[in-house]
C-alpha positions as CSV (number, residue, x, y, z in Angstrom):
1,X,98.2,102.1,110.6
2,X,96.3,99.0,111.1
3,X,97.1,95.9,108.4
4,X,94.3,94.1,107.7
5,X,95.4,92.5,104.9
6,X,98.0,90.2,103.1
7,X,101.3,91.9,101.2
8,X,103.2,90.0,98.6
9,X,106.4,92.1,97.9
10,X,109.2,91.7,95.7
11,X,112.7,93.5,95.7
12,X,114.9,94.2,97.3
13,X,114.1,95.8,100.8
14,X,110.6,94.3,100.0
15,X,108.6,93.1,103.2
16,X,105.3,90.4,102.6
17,X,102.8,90.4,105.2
18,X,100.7,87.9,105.5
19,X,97.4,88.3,107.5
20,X,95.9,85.0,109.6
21,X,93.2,86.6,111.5
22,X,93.0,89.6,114.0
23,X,95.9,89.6,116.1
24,X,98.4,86.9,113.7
25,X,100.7,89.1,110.9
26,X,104.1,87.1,110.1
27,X,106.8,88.7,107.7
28,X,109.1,87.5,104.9
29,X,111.6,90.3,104.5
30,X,114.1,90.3,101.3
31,X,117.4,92.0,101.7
32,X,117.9,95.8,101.4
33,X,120.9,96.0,99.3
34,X,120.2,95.7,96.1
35,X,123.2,94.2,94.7
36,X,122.6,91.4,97.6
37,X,119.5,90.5,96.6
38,X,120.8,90.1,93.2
39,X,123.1,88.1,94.1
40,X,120.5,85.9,96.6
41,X,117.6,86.0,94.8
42,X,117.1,82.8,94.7
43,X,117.3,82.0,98.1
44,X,114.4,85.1,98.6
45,X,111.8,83.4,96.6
46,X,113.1,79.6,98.6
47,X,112.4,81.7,101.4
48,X,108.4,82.7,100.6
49,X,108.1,79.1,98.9
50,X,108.8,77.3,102.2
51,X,106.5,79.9,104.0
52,X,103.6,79.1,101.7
53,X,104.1,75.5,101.9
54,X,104.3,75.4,105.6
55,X,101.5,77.5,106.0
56,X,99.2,75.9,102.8
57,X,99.0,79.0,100.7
């Protein structure tokens, strides 16, 4: 399946895609367990902050 656009996803095992054109897709992946991401949620939404600051979303 062809992505063509962007996927913000939350919990755990969650994967966000984000789209930058044709042939540019970059992932932010959350943990699988679930009582991991529990325990690091926290550092899962740093995680997507510093993406969308370094990329000006």
């Amino acid at each position: 399946m062809e992505e063509k656009q962007t996927i913000l996803a939350a919990g755990a095992g969650g994967a966000s895609k984000f789209v930058f054109g044709a042939e540019h897709i970059e992932r932010v992946e959350n943990v699988k367990d679930v009582a991991q991401y529990i325990g690091r949620i926290e550092e899962m939404i740093e995680r997507k902050r510093i993406f969308f600051a370094a990329n000006h979303l």
